[in-house]
C-alpha positions in Angstrom: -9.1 -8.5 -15.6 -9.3 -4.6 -15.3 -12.6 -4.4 -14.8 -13.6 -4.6 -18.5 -17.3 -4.7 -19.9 -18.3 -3.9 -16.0 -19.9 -0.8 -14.6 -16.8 1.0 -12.3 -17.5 1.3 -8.4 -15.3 2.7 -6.0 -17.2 1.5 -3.1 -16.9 -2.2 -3.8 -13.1 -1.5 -4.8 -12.4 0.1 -1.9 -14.4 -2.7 -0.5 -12.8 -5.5 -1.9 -9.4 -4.3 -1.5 -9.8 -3.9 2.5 -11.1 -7.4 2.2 -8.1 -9.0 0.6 -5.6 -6.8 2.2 -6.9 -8.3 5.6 -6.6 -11.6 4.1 -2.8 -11.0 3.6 -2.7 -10.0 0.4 0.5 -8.3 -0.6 -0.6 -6.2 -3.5 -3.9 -5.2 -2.6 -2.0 -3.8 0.8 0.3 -2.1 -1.8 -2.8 -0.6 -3.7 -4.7 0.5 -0.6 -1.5 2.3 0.3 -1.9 4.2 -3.0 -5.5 5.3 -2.5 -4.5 6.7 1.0 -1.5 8.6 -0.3 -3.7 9.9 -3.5 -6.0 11.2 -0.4 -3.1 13.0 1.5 -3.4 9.9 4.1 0.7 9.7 3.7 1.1 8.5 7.5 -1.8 5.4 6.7 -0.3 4.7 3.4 3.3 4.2 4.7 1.5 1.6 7.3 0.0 -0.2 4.4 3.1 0.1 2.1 5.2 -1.8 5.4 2.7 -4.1 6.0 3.2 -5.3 2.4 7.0 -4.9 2.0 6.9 -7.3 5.3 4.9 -9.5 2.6 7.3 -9.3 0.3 6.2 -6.8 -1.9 8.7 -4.9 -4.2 6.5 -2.4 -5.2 5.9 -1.2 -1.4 9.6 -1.0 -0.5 9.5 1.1 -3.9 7.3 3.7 -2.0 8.7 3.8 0.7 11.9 4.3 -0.4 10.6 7.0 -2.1 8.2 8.3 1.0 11.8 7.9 3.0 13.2 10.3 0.4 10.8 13.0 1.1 10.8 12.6 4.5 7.7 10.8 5.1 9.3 7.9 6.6 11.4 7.7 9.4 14.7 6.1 9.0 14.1 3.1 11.7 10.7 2.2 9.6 12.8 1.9 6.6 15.0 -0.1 7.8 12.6 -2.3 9.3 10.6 -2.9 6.4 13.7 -3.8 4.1 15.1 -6.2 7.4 12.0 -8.2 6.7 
């Protein structure tokens, strides 16, 4: 856990996290979401971050309540995602 005693490589994060976000993965959806908005990719982080909140994940509806505050998501996404 946490990559310990292992050489660090973005590519096969990145990799791996596409892999089990596709695979329905809540929180790997959630994380992807924070690499795109870390890369001022707000617009494809807020699609991750309600692709995971329609998953159930409480961390997403977190950031986009948050995105919502800032203006970043429109008021009928936000609603959506915390409908579901």
């Amino acid at each position: 856990h946490e990559g310990q005693g292992v050489e660090m490589n973005k590519e096969k994060e990145l990799y791996h996290l596409e892999e089990a976000a596709i695979g329905g993965h809540p929180t790997a959806r959630y994380n992807l979401g924070i690499k795109e908005g870390q890369n001022d990719r707000i617009e494809r982080a807020v699609k991750h971050w309600i692709i995971a909140a329609n998953l159930g994940d409480d961390d997403s509806i977190e950031a986009l309540k948050t995105s919502y505050k800032h203006g970043a998501v429109s008021k009928e996404d936000f609603a959506a995602a915390l409908r579901a």
